[in-house]
DSSP file (Angstrom, degrees, kcal/mol; ACC not computed):
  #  RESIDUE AA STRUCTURE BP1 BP2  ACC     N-H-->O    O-->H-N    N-H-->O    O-->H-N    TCO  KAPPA ALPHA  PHI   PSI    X-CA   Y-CA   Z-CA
    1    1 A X              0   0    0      0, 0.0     2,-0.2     0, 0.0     3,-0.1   0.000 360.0 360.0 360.0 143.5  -16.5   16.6    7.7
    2    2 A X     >  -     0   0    0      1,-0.1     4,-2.5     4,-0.1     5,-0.2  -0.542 360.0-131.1 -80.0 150.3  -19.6   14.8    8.3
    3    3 A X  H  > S+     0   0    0     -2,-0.2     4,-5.4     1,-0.2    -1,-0.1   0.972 111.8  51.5 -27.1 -69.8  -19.3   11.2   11.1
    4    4 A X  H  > S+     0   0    0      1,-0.2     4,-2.1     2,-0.2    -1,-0.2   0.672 101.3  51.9 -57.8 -34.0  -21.0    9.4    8.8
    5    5 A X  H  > S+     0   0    0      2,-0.2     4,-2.4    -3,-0.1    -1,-0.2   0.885 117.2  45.1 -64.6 -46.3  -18.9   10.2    5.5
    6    6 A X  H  X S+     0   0    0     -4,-2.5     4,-1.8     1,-0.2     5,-0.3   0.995 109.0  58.6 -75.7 -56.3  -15.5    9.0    7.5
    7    7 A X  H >X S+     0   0    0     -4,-5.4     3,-0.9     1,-0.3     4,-0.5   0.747 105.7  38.3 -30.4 -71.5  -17.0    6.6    8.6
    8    8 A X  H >X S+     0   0    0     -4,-2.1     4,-3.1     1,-0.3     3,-1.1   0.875 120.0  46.1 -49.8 -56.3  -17.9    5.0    5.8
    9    9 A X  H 3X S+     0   0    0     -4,-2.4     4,-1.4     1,-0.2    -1,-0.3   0.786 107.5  54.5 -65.6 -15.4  -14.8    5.7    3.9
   10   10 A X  H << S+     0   0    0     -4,-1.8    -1,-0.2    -3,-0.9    -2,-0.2   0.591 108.5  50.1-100.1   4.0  -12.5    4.9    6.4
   11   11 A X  H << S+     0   0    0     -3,-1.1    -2,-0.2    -4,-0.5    -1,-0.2   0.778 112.8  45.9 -97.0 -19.2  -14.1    1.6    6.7
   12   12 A X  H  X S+     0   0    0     -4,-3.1     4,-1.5     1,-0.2     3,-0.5   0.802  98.0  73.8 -84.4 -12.0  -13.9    0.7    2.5
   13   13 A X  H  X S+     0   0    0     -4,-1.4     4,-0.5    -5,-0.3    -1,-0.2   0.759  91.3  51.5 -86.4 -10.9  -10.5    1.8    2.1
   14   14 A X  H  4 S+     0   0    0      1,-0.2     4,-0.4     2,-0.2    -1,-0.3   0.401 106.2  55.6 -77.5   4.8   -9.0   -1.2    3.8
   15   15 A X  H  > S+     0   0    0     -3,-0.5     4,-3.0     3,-0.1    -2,-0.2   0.781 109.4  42.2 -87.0 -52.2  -10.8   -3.1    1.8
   16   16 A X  H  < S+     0   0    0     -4,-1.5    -2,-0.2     2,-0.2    22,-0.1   0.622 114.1  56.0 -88.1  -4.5   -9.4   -1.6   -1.5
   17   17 A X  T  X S+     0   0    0     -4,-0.5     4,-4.8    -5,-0.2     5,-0.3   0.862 104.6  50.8 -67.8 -57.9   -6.0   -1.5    0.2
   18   18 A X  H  > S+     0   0    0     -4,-0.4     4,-1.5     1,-0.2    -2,-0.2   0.853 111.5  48.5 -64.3 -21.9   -6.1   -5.3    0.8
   19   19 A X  H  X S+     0   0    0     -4,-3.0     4,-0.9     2,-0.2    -1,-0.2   0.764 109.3  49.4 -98.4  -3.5   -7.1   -6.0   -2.9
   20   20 A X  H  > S+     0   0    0      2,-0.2     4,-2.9     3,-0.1    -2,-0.2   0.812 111.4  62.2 -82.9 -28.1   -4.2   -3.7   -4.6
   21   21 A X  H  X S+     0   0    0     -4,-4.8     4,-3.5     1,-0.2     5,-0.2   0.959 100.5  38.6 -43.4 -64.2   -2.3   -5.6   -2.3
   22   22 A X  H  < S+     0   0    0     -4,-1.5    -1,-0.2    -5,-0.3    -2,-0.2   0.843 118.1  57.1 -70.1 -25.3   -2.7   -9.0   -3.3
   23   23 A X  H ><>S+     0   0    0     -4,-0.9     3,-1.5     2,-0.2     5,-1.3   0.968 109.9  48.7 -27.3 -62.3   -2.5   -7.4   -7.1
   24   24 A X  H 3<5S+     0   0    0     -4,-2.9     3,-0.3     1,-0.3    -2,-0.2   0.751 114.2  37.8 -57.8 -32.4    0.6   -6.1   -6.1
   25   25 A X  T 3<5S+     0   0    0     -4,-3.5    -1,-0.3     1,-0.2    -2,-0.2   0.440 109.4  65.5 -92.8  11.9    2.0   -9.3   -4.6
   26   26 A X  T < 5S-     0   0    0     -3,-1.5    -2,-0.2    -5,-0.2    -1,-0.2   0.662 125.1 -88.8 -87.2 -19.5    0.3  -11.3   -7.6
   27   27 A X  T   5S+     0   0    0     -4,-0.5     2,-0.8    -3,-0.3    -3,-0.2   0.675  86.6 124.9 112.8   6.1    2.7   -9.5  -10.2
   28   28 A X    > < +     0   0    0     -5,-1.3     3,-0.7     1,-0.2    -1,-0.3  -0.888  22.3 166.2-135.3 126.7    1.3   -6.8  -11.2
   29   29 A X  G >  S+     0   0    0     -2,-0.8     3,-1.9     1,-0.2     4,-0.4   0.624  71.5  82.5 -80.9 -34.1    3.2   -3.7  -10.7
   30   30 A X  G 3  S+     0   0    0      1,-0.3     3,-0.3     2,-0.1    -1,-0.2   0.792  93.4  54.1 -51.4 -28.3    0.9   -1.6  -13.1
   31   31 A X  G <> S+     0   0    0     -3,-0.7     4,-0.8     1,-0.2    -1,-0.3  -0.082  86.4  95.1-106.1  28.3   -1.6   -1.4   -9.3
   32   32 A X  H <> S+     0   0    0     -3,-1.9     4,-1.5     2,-0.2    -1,-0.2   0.873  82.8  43.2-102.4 -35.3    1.6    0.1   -7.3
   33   33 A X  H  > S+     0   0    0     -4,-0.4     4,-1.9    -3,-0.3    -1,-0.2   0.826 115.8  43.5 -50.6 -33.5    0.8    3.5   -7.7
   34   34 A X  H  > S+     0   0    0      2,-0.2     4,-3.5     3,-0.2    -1,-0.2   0.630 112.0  63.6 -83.3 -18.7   -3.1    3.2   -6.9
   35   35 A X  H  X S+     0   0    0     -4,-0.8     4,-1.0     2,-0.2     5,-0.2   0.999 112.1  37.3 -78.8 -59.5   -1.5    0.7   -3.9
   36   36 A X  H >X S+     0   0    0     -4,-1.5     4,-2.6     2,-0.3     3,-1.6   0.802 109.4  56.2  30.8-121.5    0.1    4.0   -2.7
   37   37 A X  H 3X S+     0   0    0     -4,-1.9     4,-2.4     1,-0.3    -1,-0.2   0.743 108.7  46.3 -14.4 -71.1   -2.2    6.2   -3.2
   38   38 A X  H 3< S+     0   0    0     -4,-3.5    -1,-0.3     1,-0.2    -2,-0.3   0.498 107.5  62.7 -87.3  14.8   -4.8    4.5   -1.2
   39   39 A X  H XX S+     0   0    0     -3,-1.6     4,-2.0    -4,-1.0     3,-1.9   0.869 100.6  45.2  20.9-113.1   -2.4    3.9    1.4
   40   40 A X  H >X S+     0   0    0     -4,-2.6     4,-2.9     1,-0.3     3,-0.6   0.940 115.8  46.6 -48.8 -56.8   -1.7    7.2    2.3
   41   41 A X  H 3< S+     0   0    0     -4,-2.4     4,-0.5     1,-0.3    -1,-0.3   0.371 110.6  55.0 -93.1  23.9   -5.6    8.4    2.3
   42   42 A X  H <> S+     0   0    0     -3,-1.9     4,-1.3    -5,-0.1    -1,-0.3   0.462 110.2  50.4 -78.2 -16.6   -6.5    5.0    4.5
   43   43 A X  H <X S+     0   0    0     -4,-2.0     4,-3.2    -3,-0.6     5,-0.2   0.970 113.9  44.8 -59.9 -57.0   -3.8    6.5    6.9
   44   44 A X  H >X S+     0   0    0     -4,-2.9     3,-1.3    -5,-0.2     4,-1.3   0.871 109.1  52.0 -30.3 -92.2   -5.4    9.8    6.9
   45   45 A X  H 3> S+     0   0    0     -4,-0.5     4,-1.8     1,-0.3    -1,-0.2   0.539 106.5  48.9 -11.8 -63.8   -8.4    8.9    7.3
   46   46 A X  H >X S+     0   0    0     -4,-1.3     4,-1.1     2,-0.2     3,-0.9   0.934 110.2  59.2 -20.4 -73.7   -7.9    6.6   10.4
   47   47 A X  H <X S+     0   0    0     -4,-3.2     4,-1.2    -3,-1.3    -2,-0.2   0.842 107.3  43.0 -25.6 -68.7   -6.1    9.5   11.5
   48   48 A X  H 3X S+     0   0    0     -4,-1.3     4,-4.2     1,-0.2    -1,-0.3   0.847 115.9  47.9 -50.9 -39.8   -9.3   11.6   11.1
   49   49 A X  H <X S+     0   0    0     -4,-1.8     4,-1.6    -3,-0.9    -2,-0.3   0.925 109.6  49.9 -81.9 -62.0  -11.5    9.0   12.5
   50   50 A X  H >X S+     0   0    0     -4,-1.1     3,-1.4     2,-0.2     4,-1.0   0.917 111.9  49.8 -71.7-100.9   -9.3    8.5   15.4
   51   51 A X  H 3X S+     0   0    0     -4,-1.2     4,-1.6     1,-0.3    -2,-0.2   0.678 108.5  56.9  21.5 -80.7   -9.2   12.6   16.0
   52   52 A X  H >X S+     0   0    0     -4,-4.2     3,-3.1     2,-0.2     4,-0.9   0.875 108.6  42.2 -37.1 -61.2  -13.1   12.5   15.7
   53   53 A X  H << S+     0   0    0     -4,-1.6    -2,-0.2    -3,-1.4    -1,-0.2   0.958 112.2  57.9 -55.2 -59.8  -13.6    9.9   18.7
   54   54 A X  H 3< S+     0   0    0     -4,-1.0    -1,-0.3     2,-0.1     3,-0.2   0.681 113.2  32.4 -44.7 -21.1  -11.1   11.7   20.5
   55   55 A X  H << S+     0   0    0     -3,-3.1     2,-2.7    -4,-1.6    -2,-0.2   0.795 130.0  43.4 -91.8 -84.3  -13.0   15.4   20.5
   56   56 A X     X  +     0   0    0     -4,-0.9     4,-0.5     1,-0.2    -1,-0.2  -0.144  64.3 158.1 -61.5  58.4  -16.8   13.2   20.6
   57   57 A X  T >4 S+     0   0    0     -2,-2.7     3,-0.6     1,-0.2     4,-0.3   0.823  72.5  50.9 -21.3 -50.3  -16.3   10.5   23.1
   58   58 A X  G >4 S+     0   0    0      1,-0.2     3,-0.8     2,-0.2    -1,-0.2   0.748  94.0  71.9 -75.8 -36.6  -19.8   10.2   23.6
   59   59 A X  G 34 S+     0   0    0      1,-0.2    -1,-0.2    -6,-0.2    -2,-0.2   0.820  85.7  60.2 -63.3  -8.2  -20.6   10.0   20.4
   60   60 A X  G <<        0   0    0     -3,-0.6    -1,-0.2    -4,-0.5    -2,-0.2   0.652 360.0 360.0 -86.0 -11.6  -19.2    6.3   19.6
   61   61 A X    <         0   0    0     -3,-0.8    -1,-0.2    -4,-0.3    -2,-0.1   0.375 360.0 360.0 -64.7 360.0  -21.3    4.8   21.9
């Protein structure tokens, strides 16, 4: 997977976490599946990202 593609995604999906969140806690239940959803792939992700640094060391610098 390319750096640059996790990167980028593993930095917008806490973004789109934190605003199905506050849907979710606003009252609307409709966003609890999508809340989920992106959830689970901002875990991943992390996950991936975390994985990368660990093989490239050098490379976050």
């Amino acid at each position: 997977m390319s750096t640059l593609l996790l990167h980028t995604f593993s930095m917008a999906f806490p973004i789109v976490v934190v605003v199905l969140g506050i849907l979710v806690l606003v009252g609307k239940t409709v966003f609890v599946p999508f809340f989920i959803g992106s959830l689970v792939i901002m875990i991943v992700l992390l996950v991936l990202l975390y994985l990368d640094k660990k093989k490239h060391p050098t490379a976050s610098k």
